[in-house]
C-alpha positions as CSV (number, residue, x, y, z in Angstrom):
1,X,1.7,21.6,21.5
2,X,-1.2,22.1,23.6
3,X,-2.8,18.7,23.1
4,X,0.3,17.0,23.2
5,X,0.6,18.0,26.7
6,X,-2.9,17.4,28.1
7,X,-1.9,13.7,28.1
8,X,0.6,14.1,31.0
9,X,-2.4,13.9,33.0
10,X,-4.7,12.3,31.4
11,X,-4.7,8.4,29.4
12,X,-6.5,7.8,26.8
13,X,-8.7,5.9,25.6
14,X,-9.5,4.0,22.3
15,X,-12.1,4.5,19.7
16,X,-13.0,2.9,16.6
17,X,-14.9,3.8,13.5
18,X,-14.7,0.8,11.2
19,X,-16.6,-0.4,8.1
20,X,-18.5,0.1,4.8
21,X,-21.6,-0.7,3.6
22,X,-25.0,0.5,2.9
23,X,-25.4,4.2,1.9
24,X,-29.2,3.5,2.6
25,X,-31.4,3.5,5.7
26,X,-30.4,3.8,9.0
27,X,-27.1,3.3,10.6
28,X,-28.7,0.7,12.5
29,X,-29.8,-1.1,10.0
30,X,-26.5,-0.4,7.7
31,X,-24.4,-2.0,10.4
32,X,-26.6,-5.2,9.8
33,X,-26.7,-5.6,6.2
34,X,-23.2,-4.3,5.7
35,X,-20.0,-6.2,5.3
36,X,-18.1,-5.1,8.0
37,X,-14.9,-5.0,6.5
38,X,-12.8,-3.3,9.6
39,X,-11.2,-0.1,7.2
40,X,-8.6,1.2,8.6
41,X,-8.3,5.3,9.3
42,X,-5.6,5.3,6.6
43,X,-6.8,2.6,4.1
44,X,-9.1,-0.3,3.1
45,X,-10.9,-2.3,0.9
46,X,-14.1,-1.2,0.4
47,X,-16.3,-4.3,0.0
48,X,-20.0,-3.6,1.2
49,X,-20.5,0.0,-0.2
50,X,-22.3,1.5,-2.7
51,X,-20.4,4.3,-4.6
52,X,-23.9,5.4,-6.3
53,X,-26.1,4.5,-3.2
54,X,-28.0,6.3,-0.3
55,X,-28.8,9.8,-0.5
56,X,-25.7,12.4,-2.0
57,X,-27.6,15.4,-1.9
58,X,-27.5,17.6,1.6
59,X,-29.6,18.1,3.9
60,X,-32.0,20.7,4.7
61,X,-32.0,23.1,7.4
62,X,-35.7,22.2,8.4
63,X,-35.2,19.0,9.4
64,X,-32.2,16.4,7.6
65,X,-28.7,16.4,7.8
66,X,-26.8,14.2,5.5
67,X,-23.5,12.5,7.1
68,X,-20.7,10.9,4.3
69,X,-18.1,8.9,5.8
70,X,-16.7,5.5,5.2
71,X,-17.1,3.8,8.8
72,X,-20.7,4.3,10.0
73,X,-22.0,1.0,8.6
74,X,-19.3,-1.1,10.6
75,X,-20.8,-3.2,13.5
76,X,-17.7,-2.3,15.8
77,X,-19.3,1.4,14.8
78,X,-22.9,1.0,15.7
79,X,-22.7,2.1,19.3
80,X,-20.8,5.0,18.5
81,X,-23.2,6.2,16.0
82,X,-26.2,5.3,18.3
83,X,-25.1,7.2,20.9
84,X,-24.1,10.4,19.0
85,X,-27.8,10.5,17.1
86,X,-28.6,10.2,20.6
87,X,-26.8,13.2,22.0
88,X,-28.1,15.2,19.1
89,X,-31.5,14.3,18.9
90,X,-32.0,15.6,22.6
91,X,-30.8,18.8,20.8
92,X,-32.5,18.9,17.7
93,X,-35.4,16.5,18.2
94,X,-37.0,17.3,15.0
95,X,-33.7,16.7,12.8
96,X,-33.4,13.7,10.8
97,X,-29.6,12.3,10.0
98,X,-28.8,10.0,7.4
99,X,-25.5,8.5,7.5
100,X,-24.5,7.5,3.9
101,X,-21.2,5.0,4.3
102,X,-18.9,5.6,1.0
103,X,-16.6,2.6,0.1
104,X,-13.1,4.1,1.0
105,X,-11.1,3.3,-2.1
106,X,-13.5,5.7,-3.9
107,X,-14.4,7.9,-1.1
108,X,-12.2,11.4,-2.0
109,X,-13.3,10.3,-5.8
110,X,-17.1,10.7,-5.0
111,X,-16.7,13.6,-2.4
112,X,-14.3,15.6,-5.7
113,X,-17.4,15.3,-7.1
114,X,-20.2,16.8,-4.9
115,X,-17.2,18.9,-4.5
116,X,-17.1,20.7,-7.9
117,X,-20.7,20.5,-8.2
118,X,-20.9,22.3,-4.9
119,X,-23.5,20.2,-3.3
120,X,-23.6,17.1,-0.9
121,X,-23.2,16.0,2.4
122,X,-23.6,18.3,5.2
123,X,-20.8,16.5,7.6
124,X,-18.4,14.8,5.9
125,X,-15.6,13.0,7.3
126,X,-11.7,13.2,6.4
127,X,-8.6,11.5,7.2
128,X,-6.0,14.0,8.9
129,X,-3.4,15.7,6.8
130,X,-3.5,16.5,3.3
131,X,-6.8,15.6,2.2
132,X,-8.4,17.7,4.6
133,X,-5.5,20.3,4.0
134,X,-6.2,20.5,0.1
135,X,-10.4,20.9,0.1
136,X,-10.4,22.9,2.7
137,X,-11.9,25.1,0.5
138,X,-15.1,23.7,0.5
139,X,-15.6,23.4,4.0
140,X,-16.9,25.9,6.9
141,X,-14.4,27.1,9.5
142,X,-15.3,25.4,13.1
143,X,-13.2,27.3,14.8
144,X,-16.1,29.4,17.0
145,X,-18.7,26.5,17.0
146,X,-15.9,23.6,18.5
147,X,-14.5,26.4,20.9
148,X,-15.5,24.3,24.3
149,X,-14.3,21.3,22.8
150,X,-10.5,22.7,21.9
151,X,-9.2,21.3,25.2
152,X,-10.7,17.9,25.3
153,X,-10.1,17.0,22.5
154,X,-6.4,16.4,20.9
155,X,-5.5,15.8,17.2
156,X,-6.9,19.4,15.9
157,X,-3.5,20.3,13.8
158,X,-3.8,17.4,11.3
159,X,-7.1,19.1,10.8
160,X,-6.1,22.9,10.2
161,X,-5.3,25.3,7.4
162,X,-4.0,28.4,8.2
163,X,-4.6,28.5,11.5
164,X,-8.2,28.0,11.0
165,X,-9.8,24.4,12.6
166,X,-12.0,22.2,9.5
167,X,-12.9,19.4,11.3
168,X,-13.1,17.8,14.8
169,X,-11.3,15.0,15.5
170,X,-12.3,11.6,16.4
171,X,-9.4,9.6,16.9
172,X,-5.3,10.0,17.0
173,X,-3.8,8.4,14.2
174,X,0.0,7.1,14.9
175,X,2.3,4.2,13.8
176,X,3.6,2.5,16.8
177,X,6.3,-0.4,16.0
178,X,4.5,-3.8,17.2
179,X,6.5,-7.3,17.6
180,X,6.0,-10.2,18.3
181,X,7.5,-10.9,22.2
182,X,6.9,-14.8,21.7
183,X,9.2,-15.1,18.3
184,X,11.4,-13.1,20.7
185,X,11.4,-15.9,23.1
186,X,11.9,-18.2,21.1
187,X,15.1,-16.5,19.9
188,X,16.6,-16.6,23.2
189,X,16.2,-12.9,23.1
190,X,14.9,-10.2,25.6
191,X,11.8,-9.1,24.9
192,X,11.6,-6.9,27.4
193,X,14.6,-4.9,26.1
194,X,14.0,-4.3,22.3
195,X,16.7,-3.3,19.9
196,X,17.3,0.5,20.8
197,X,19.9,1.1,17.4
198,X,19.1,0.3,14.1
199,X,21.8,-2.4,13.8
200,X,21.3,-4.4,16.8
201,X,17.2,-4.4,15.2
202,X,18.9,-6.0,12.6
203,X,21.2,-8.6,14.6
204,X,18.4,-9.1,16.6
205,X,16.2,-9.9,13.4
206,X,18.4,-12.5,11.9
207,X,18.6,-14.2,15.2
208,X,15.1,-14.6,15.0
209,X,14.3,-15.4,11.6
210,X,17.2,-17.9,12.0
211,X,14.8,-19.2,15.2
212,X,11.8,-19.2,14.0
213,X,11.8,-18.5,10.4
214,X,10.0,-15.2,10.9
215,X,10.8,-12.1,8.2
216,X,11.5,-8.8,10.2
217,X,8.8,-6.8,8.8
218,X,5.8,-7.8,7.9
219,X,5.3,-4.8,4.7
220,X,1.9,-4.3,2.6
221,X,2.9,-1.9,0.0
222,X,0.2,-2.7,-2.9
223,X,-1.7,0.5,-2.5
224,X,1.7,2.4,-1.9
225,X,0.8,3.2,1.2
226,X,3.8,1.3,3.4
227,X,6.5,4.4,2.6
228,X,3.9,6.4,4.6
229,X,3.9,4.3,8.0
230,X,7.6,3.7,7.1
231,X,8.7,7.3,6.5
232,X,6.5,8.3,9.7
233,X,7.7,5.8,12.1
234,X,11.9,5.4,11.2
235,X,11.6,9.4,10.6
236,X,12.3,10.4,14.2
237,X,15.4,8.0,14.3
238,X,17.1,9.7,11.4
239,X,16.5,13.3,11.2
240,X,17.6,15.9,14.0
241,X,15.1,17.7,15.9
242,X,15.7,20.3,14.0
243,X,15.3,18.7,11.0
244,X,11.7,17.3,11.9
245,X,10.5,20.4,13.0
246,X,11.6,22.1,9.5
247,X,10.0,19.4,7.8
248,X,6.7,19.4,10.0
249,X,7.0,23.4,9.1
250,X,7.1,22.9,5.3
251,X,11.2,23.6,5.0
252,X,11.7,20.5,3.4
253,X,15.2,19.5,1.8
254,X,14.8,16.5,0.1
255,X,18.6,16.7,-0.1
256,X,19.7,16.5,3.3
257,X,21.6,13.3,3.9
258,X,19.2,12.2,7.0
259,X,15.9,12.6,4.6
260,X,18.1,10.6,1.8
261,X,18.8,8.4,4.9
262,X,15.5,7.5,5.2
263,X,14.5,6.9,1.8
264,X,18.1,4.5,1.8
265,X,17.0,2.8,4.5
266,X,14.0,1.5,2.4
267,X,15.6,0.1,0.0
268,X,18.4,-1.7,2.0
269,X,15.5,-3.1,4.4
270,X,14.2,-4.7,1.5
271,X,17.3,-5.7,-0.1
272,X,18.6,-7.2,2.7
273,X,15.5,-9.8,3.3
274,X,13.9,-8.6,5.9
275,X,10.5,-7.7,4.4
276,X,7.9,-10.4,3.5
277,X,7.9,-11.6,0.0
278,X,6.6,-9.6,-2.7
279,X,6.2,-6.4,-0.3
280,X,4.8,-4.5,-3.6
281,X,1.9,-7.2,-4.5
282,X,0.7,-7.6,-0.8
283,X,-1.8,-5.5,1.0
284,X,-1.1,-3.6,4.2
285,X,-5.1,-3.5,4.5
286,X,-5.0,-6.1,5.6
287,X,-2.8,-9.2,4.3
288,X,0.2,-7.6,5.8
289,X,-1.3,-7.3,9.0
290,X,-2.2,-11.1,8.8
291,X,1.3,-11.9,8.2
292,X,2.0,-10.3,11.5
293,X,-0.5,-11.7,13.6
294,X,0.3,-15.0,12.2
295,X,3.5,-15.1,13.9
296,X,5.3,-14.8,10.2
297,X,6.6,-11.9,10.8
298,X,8.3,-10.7,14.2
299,X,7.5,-6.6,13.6
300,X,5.1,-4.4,11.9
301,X,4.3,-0.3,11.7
302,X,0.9,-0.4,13.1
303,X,-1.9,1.9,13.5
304,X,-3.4,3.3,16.4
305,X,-7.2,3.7,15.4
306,X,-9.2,0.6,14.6
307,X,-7.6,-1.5,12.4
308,X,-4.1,-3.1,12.4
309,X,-3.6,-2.1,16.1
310,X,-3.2,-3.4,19.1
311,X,-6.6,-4.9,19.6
312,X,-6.3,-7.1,16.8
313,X,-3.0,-8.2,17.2
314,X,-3.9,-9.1,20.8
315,X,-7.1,-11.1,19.5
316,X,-4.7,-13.4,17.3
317,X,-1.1,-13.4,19.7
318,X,-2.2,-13.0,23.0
319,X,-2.2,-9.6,24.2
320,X,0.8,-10.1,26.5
321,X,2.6,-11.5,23.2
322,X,2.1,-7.7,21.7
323,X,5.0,-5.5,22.1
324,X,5.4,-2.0,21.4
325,X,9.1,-0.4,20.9
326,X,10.3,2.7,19.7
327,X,12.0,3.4,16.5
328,X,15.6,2.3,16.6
329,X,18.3,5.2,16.7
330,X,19.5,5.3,13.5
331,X,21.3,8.6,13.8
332,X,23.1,9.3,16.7
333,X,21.7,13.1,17.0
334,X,18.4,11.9,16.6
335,X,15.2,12.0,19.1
336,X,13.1,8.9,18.4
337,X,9.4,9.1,19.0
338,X,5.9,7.8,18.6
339,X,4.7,10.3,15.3
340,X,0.5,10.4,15.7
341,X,-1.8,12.9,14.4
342,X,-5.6,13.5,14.3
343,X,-6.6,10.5,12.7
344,X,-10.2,11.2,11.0
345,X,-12.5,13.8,12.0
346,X,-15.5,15.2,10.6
347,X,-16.1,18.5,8.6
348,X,-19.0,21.1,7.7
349,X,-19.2,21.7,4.1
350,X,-19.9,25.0,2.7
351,X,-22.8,24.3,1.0
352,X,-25.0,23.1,4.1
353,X,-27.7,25.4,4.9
354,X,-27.4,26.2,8.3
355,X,-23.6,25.8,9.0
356,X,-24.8,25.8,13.0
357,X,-26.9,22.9,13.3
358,X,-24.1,21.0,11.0
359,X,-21.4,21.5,13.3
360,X,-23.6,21.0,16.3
361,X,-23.4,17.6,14.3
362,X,-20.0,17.2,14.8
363,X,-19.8,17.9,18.4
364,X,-22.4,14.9,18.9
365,X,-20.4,12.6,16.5
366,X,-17.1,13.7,19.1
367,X,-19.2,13.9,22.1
368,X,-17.7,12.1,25.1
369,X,-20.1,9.4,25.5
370,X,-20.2,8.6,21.8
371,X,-16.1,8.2,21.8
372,X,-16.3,6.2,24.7
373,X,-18.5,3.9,22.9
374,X,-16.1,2.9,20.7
375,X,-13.4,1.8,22.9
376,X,-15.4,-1.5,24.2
377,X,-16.0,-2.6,20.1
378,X,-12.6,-1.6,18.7
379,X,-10.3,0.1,20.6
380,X,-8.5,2.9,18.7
381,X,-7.2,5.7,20.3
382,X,-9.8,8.3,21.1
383,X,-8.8,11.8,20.7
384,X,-11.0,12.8,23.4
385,X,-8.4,13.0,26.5
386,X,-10.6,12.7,29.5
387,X,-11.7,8.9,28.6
388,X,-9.9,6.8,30.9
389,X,-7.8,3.7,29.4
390,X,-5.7,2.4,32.1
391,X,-7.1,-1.1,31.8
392,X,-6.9,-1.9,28.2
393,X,-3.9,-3.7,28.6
394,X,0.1,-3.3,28.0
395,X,0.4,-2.7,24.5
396,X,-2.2,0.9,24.8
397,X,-0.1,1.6,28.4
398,X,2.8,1.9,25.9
399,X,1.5,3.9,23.6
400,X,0.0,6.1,25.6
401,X,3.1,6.9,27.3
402,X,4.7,8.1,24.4
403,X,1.6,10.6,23.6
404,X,3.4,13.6,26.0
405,X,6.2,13.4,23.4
406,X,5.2,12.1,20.7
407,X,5.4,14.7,17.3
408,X,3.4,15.1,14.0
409,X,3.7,12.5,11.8
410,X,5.7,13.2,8.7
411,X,3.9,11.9,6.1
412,X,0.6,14.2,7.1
413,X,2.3,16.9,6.7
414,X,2.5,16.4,2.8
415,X,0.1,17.2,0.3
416,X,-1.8,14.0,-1.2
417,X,-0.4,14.5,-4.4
418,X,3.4,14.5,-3.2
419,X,1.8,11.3,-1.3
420,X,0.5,9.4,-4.3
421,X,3.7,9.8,-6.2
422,X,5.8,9.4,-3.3
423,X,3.6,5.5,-3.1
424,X,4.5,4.8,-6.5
425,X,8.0,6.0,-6.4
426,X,8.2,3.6,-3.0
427,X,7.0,0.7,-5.3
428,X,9.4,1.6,-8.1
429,X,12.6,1.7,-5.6
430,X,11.7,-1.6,-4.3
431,X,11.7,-3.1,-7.5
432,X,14.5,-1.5,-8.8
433,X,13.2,0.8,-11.2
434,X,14.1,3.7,-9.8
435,X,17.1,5.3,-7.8
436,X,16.9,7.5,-4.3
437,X,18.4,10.7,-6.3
438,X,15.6,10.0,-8.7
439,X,13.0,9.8,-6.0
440,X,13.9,12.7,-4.5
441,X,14.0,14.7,-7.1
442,X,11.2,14.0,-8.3
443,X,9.6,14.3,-4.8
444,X,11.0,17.9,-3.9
445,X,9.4,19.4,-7.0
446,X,6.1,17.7,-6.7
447,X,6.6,18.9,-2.5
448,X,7.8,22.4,-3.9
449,X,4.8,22.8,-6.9
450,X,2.0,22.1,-3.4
């Protein structure tokens, strides 16, 4: 893929959105009365927001544009959204823009809404994947008005139907393996030299729970959402190339032994001990994350955009305490490697009035200067390649090394209703309540109905 490649030569940088809160006022001013809760790309609570706040009628093409998003409001955000007002406004001078910041648990619920009423925000922003994928619908085409931005920026598949472009990216979204390289240490083991096969992850885990106490995985899977990072990241170490690429291309067999593999895998992760306690009753946003960085647990599937990444981790562990390995080789014909995406990006919906003006919107909100705002206050992975990240320390060098070959992520490439019941069937195998033939047979006809 195009923007796969660009990153031979160039090294990213990070980004972060982050936050609700106020759907009133300025962004300014929301980023000061809000409860910064850092929300993730993928997730979060959504403490600080007002579902029935702010302004959820559009704009006008005379003079307002109306933003929705869930991250505007955050402090780590306020630079980023100062500087892309600012970028537009020496555009469109006489253009207001309100940014109305949507708690994220309720954020596809409210934009369903404007949705079938047909009006709302001008620019609203999506995660990559299927929720984009399945309203794309009710959103205008950017493929012609983002034209001199297709080769700066990276990410655009997770953001395409049909070969047509909805949205621009702001950030890559990926699930990088983090551990811990002091518990490591203290396990007289190497942690320069990871476990490259599944079971010598597993020796090397009992060794250091045996240490230090430590689980293996630190797993949040409340909200469902764990099978996603965990089908995403231990994906590539499984299926053969050929396999991934089938799956990336909609060919799914949910069948195969290596996708059964995965699914297997799961469950004996859990069985054997070496998630957390109570994996289905803690939070990945953020308690899981927590257990990580509190040295409970030796590894976690992180995120690369502004929450459970490698900033945080390195606030809490040390930054040269933060590893980064690749999946181990499950399979032996398998290729691991880092799966990312476009992580959130924002959209024109139909409705607007003057489609134009909206999407010159977007290319302010993805402007360089606004993206390199972000990397000083949160450091996710920009999608914009030409920002320069050489110095943000070991942990993004690693990551950004696997970018060249890195692939789509799995789980984006499903639809958000094979996702939802693919969460609750993830919660039900790790109880016990349901089998792997039963998952997947439930999951290929939900995958085949999409």
């Amino acid at each position: 893929m195009k923007q796969r490649a660009l990153w031979s030569a160039v090294v990213v940088a990070g980004l972060a959105l982050a936050g609700c809160g106020s759907a009133t006022g300025s962004a300014a001013d929301d980023a000061e009365g809000s409860d910064a809760q850092g929300n993730g790309a993928e997730g979060g609570d959504a403490e600080g927001g007002d579902a029935e706040g702010g302004d959820a009628e559009g704009g006008d093409a005379e003079g307002r544009l109306v933003v929705w998003d869930w991250k505007s409001a955050d402090e780590s955000a306020a630079a980023y959204i100062e500087r892309a007002r600012a970028d537009f406004a020496e555009k469109h001078p006489n253009v207001e823009v309100e940014f109305v910041a949507q708690p994220f648990d309720q954020y596809y619920t409210l934009l369903g809404g404007a949705i079938q009423a047909g009006a709302g925000p001008d620019v609203i922003l999506f995660n990559g994947g299927g929720q984009i994928r399945d309203r794309a619908d009710s959103l205008v085409p950017l493929d012609d008005y983002l034209a001199e931005d297709q080769d700066r920026l990276a990410g655009w598949d997770a953001f395409a139907r049909d070969g047509q472009i909805y949205a621009a990216p702001v950030t890559l979204q990926g699930h990088p393996i983090y551990y811990n390289r002091e518990l490591y240490e203290e396990a007289g083991l190497d942690p320069d030299n990871p476990a490259t096969t599944w079971d010598e992850f597993v020796s090397n885990c009992d060794s250091i729970t045996d240490a230090t106490g430590a689980h293996c995985f630190a797993l949040g899977n409340q909200e469902g959402i764990g099978i996603e990072f965990f089908l995403s990241a231990m994906g590539s170490a499984v299926l053969t190339s050929q396999e991934y690429d089938d799956w990336i291309a909609g060919d799914r067999d949910w069948n195969s032994p290596g996708v059964r593999r995965i699914f297997e895998l799961w469950t004996e992760a859990n069985d054997a001990g070496l998630n957390n306690e109570a994996p289905n009753s803690t939070a990945m946003f953020n308690d899981s994350f927590a257990i990580f960085q509190s040295g409970e647990a030796s590894h976690v599937i992180g995120l690369m955009s502004d929450i459970g990444h490698w900033k945080d981790f390195s606030e809490f562990l040390g930054a040269e305490n933060v590893g980064v390995m690749q999946a181990p080789l499950v399979e032996q014909d398998a290729v691991p490697n880092l799966p990312y995406d476009g992580g959130i990006g924002y959209a024109v919906a139909e409705w607007t009035s003057d489609p134009e003006l909206a999407a010159d919107l977007v290319r302010s909100l993805t402007s360089t200067a606004a993206l390199e705002a972000f990397f000083d206050d949160a450091g996710a992975i920009a999608a914009d390649t030409t920002i320069d990240a050489s110095g943000a320390g070991p942990s993004v060098a690693a990551i950004v090394a696997e970018l060249e070959t890195g692939e789509p992520a799995l789980h984006v490439a499903l639809s958000s209703e094979t996702l939802e019941l693919m969460g609750r069937l993830s919660q039900q195998l790790l109880s016990g309540s349901a089998t792997v033939d039963e998952a997947m047979e439930q999951l290929a006809a939900s995958d085949q109905a999409s």
